[in-house]
C-alpha positions as CSV (number, residue, x, y, z in Angstrom):
1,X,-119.6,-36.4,-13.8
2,X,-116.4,-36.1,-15.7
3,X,-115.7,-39.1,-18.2
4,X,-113.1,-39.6,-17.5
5,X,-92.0,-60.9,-23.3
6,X,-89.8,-63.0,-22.6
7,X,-89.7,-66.0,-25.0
8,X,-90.5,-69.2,-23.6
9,X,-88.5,-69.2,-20.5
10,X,-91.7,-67.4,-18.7
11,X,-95.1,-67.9,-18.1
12,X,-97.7,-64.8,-18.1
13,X,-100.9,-63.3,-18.3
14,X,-102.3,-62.3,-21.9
15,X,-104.7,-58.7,-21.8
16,X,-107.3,-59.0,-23.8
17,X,-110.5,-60.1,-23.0
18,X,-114.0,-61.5,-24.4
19,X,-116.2,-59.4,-23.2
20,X,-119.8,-61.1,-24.4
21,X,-119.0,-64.0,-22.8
22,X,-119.4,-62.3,-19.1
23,X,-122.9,-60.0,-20.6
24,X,-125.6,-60.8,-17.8
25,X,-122.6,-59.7,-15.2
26,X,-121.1,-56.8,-17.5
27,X,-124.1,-55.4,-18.4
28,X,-125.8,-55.9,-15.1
29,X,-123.1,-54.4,-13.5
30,X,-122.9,-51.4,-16.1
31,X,-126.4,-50.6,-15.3
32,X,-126.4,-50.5,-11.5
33,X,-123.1,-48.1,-11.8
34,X,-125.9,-45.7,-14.2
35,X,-128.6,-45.6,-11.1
36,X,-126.0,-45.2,-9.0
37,X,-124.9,-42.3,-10.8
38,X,-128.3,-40.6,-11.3
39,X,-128.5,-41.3,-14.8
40,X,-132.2,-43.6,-14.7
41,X,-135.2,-41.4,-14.9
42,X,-136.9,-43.6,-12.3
43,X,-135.2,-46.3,-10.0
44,X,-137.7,-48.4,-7.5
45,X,-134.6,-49.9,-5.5
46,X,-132.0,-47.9,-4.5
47,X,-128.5,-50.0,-4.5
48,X,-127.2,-50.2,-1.4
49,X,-123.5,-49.3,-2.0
50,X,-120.7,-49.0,0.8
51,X,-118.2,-46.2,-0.6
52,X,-114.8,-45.6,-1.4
53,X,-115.1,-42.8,1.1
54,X,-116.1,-40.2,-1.3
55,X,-116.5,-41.6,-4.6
56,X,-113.4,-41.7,-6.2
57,X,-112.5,-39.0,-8.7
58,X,-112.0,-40.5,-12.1
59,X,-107.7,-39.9,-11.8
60,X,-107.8,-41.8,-8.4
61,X,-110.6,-44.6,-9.5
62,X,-108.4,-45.7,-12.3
63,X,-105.3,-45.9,-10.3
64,X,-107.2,-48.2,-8.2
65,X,-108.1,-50.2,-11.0
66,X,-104.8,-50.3,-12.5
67,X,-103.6,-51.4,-8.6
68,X,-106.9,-54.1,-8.5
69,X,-105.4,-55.6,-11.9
70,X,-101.8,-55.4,-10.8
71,X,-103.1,-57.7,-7.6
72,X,-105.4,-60.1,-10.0
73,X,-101.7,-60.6,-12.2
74,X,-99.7,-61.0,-8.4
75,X,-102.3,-63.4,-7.5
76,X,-102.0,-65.8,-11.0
77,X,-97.5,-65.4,-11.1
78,X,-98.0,-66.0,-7.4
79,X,-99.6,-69.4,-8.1
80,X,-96.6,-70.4,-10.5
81,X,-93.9,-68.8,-8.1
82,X,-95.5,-71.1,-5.0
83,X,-95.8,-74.3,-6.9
84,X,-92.5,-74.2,-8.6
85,X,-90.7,-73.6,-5.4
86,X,-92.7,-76.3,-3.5
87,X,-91.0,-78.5,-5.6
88,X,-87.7,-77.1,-5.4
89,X,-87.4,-75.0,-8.7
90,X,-85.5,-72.2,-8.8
91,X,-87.3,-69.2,-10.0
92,X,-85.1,-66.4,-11.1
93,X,-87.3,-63.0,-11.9
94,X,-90.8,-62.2,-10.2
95,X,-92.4,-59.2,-12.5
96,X,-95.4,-57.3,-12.5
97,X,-95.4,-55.6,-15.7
98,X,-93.3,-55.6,-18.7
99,X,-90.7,-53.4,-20.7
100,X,-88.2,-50.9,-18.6
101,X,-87.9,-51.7,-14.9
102,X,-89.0,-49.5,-12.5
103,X,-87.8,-51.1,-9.8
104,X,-86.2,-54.7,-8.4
105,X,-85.4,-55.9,-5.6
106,X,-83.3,-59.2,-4.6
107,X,-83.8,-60.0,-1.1
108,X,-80.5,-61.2,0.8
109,X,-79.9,-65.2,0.2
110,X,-82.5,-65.5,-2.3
111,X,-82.5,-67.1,-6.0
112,X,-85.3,-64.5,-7.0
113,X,-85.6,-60.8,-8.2
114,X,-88.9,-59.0,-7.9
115,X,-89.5,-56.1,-10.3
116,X,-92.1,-53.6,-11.3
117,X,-91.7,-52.4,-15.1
118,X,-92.8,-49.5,-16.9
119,X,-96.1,-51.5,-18.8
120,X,-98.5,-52.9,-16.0
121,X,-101.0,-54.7,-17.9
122,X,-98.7,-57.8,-18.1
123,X,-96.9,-60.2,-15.7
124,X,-94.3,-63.4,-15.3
125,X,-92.6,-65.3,-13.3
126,X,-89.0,-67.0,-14.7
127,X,-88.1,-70.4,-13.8
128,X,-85.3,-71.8,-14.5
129,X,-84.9,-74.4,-16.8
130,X,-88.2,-73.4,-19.1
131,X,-86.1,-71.9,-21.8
132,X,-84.4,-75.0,-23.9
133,X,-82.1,-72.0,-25.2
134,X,-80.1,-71.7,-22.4
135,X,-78.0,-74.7,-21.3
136,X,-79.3,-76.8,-18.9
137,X,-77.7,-79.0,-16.7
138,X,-78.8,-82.9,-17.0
139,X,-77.8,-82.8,-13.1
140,X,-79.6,-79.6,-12.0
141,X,-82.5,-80.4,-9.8
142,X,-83.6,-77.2,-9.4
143,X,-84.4,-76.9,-13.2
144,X,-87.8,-76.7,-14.2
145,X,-86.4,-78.9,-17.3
146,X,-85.3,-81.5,-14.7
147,X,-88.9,-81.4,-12.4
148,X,-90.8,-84.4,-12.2
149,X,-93.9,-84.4,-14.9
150,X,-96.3,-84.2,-12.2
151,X,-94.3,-80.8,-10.6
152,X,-94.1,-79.1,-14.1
153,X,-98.1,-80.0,-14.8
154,X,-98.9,-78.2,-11.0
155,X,-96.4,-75.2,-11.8
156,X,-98.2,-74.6,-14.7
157,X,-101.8,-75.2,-13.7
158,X,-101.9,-73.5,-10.1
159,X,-101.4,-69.7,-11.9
160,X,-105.3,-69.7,-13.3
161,X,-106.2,-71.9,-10.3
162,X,-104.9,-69.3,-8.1
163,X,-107.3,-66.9,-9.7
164,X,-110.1,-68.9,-9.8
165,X,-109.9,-69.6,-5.7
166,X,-109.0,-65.7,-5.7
167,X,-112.5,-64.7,-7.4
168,X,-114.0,-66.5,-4.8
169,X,-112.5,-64.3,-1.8
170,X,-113.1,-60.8,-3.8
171,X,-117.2,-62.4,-4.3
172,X,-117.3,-63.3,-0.2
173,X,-116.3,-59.4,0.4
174,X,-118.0,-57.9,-3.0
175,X,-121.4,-60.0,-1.2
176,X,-121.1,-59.7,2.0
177,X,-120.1,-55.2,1.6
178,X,-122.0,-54.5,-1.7
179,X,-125.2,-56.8,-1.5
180,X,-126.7,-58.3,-4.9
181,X,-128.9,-58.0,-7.5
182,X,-131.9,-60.0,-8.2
183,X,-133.1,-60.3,-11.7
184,X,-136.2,-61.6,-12.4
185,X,-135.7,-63.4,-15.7
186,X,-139.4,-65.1,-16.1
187,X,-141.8,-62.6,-16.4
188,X,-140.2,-60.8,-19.0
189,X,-140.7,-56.9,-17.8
190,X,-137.6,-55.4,-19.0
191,X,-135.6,-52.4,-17.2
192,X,-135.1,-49.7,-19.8
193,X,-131.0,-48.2,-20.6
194,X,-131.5,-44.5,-21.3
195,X,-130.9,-43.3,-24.8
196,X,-131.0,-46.8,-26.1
197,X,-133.4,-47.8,-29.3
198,X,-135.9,-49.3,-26.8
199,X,-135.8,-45.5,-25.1
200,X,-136.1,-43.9,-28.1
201,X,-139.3,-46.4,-29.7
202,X,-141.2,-45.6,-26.1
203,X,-140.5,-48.4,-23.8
204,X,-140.3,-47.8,-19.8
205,X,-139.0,-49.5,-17.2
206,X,-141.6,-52.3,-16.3
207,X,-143.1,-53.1,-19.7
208,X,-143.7,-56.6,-20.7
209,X,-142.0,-57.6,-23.9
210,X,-144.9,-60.1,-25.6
211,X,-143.5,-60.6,-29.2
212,X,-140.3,-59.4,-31.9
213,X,-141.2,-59.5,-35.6
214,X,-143.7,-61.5,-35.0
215,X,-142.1,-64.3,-32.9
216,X,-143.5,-64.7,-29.5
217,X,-140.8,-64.4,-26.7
218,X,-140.6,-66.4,-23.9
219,X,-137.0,-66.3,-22.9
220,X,-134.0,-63.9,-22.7
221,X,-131.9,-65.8,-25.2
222,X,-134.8,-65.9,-27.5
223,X,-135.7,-62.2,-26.9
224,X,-131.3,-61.6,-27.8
225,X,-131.3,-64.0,-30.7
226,X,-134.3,-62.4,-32.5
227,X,-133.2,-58.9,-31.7
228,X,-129.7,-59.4,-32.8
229,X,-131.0,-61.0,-36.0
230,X,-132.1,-57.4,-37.2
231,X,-128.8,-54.9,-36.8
232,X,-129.9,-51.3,-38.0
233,X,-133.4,-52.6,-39.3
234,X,-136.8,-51.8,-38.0
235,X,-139.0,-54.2,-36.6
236,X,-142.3,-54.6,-34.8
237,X,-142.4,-55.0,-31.0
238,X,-144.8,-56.3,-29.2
239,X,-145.3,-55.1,-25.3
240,X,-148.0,-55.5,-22.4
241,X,-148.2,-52.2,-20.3
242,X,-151.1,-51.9,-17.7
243,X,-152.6,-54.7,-19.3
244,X,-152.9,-53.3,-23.0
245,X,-151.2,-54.7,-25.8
246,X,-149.0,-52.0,-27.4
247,X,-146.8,-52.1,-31.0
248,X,-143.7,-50.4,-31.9
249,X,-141.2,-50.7,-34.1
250,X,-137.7,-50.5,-32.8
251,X,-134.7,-50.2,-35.0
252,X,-131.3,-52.2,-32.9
253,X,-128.1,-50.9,-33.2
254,X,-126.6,-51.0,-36.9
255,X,-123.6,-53.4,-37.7
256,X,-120.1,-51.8,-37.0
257,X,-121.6,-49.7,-33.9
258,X,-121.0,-50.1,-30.2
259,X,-124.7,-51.3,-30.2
260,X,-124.7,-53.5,-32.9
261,X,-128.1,-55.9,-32.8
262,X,-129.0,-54.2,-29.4
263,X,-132.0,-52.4,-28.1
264,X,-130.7,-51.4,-24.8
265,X,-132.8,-53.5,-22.6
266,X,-132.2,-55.4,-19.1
267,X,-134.6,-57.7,-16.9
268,X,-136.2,-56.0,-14.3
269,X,-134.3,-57.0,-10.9
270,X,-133.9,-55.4,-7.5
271,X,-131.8,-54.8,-5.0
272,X,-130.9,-57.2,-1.4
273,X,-128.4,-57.2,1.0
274,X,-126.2,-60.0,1.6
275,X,-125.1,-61.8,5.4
276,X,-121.8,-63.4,5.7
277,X,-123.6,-66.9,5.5
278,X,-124.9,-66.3,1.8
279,X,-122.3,-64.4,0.7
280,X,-120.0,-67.6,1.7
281,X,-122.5,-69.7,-0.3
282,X,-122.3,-67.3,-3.2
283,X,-118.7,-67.2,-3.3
284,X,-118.5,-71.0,-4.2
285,X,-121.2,-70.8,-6.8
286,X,-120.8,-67.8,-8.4
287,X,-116.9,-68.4,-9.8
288,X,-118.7,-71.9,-11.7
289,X,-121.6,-69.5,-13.3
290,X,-118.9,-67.2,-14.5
291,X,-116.9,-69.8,-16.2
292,X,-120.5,-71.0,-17.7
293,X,-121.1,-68.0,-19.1
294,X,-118.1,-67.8,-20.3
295,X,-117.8,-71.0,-22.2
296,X,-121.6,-70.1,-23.6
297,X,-120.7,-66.9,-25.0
298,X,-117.7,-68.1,-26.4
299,X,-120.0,-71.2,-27.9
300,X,-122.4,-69.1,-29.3
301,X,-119.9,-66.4,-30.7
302,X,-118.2,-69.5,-33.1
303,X,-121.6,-70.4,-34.0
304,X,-122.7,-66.9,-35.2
305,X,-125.8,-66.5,-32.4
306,X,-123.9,-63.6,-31.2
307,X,-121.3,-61.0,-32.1
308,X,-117.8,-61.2,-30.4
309,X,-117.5,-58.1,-28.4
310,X,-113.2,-57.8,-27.3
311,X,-111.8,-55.5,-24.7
312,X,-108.2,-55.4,-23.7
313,X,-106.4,-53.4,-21.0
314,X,-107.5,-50.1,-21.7
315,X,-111.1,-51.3,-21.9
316,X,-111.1,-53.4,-18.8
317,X,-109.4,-50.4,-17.0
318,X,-112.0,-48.7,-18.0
319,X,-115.1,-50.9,-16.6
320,X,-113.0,-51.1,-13.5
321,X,-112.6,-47.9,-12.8
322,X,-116.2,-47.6,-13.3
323,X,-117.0,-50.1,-10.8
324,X,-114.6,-48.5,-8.5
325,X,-116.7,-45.0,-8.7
326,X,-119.7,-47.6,-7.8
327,X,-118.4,-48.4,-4.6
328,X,-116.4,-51.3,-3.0
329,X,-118.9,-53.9,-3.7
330,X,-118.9,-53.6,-7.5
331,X,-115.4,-52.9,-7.5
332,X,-114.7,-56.0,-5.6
333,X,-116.9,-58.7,-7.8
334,X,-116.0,-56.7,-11.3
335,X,-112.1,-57.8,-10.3
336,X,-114.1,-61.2,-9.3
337,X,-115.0,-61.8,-13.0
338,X,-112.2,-60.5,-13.9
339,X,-110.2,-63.0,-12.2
340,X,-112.4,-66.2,-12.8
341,X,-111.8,-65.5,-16.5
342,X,-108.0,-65.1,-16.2
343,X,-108.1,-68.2,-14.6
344,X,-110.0,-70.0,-17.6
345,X,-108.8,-68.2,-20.5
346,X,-105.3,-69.2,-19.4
347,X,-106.2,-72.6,-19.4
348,X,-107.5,-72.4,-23.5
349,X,-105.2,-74.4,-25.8
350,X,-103.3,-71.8,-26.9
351,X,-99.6,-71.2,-27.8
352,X,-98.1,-69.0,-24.9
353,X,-100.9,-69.5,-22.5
354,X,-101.0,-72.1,-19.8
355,X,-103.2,-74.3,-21.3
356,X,-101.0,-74.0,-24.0
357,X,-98.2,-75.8,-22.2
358,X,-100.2,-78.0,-20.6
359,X,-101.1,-79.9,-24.1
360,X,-97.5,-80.5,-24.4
361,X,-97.0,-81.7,-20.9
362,X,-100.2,-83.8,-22.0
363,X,-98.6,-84.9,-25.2
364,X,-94.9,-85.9,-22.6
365,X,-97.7,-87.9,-20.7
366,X,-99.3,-90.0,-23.2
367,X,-96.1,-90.6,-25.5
368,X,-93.8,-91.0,-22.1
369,X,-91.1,-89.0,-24.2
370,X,-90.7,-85.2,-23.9
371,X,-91.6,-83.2,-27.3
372,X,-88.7,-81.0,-29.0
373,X,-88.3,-78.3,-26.1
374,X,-86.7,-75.9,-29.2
375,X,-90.1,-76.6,-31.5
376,X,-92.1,-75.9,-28.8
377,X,-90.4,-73.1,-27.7
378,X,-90.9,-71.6,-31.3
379,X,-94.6,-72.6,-30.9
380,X,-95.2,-70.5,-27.8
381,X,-93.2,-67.5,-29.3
382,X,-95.5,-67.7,-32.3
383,X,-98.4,-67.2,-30.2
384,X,-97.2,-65.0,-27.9
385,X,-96.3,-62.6,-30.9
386,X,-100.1,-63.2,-31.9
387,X,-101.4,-62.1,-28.2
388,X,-99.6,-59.2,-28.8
389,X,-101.2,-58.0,-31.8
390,X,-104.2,-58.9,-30.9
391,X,-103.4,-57.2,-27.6
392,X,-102.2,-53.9,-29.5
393,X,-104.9,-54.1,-32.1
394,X,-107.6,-54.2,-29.1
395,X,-106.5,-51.7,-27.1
396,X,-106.0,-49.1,-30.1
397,X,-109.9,-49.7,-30.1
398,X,-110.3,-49.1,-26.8
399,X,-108.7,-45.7,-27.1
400,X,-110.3,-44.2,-29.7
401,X,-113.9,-46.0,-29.2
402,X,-116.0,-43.1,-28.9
């Protein structure tokens, strides 16, 4: 198979992503595309996968990603769009992308212009009223400037809301057409990643992993903590295969490599299908674990327990697109993920992001006097500017990673 800005008078969705913090979904989901594929030497359940007619050809499956993203960003700027104008705010400009315009389109007795521009991976919505630099009328009710703190607070938190409640209806479907996985976490028998140091030291699908440079391993997090300890070094493995004890030294991923502190290892799970009742069940649930996993990744990446591993739109293209070439139900619970984290990395404290300007609506609340709109302004340029470059510096990685 083929391998194939706008100041502060806007609110938008940043492109760049943590990618650690989602790694029992990614990789999960990175594995089941490989059986699907053909690529395991040995598979003992079959994924049951309902396809995208043939499977997509790599051209097509990543202009369906680029589409599924497009909808994720509609979904968040349609949360700010519905929120601002339930409480009367005049929004000017509805885009999907940024840069050139493609197209726009004013409908007939309407305030706001919809437009597609030339660089898809970003969106906004402009309201009226957000950008202090323009003058605003004291009198103008239909300023955002002028909105009641409670309206400005909702306008600004329903965008990653939106994409929370969204993850939930892609998981029903991704369930409910696609099935799930079941890992089995306990027992410790480990699903082997072809060509990965575990591979290449001897382990198989189905081993028991008993003990790391000495240390006995009872959970996943200890088995990832005392791996990732030894980047590029060789160390003893312990391993239980038809009850003998077997020891090999296995040498994880050297620092600087896609592998880094990484044997290429999975739990063992299987393969179930999903009826609409569970898949229901799982659609409430799942979002929460997301976010958890999330947070713990991020956690544990400012401690130093585990490497920061970033992605931004090329690279989430990318695992898309691969997901789409799985079939529907991967496709539909990768843009699930995707979606739960836009909704929770928008509400970090950051300049430019939501959360961002909710500390200063915060701030309005507790002092009961608005901060300097032009300082604040300035703020969320500053940080826009930085998701930017972090944004460009990202996705140049994502281009030439090999």
């Amino acid at each position: 198979m083929p391998r194939c800005a706008r100041r502060a008078k806007t609110l938008g969705i940043p492109g760049v992503f943590v990618v650690d913090a989602v790694q029992e979904y990614g990789e999960r989901e990175k594995l089941r595309r490989l059986r699907v594929r053909g690529l395991r030497e040995e598979s003992t359940h079959a994924p049951s996968v309902v396809p995208l007619g043939d499977l997509p050809s790599c051209t097509m499956s990543y202009l369906l990603a680029i589409l599924g993203l497009a909808l994720l960003m509609v979904v968040h700027e349609g949360g700010h769009f519905l929120a601002a104008r339930r409480h009367g705010m005049r929004v000017t400009r509805f885009s999907i992308g940024f840069g050139p315009r493609l197209f726009e389109h004013q409908p007939k007795g309407s305030e706001t212009t919809y437009q597609i521009a030339l660089i898809p991976f970003l969106a906004f919505v402009q309201i009226d009223g957000m950008n202090p630099f323009d003058e605003i009328d004291p009198n103008d009710k239909a300023s955002y400037a002028n909105a009641p703190l409670a309206a400005r607070v909702e306008a600004i938190a329903m965008g990653p809301l939106a994409n929370y409640a969204f993850a939930s209806v892609l998981l029903f479907f991704g369930f409910f057409l696609g099935g799930r996985d079941v890992i089995d976490d306990k027992s410790m028998r480990v699903t082997v990643m072809p060509d990965g140091a575990a591979a290449i030291a001897g382990l198989v699908t189905g081993d028991k992993i008993l003990e790391v440079a000495g240390k006995g391993i009872g959970t996943w997090d200890d088995l990832r903590t005392t791996i990732g300890a030894h980047p590029g070094e060789a160390v003893p493995l312990a391993y239980e295969r038809n009850g003998q004890r077997i020891v090999v030294n296995v040498t994880p991923g050297a620092k600087g490599s896609p592998s880094e502190g990484k044997i290429r290892i999975m739990p063992s799970f299987s393969h179930e299908n999903v009826g609409a009742a569970e898949s229901l069940g799982l659609a409430f649930t799942e979002p929460t674990r997301v976010v958890y996993l999330q947070i713990r990744g991020l956690v544990r990446t400012l401690t130093g327990k585990e490497k920061a591993e970033f992605s931004g739109p090329v690279g989430i293209a990318k695992e898309v697109a691969g997901a789409v070439r799985s079939g529907v139900g991967d496709a539909l619970k990768t843009l699930a993920i995707l979606s739960a984290y836009l909704g929770w990395f928008n509400l970090l404290p950051f300049p430019s992001l939501d959360g961002g300007r909710l500390i200063f609506l915060g701030f309005e609340a507790l002092a009961r006097r608005k901060p300097d709109a032009k300082l604040e302004a300035r703020i969320h340029a500053v940080g826009l500017m930085l998701m930017l470059a972090l944004v460009a510096f990202v996705s140049w990685g994502d281009i030439f990673k090999r």
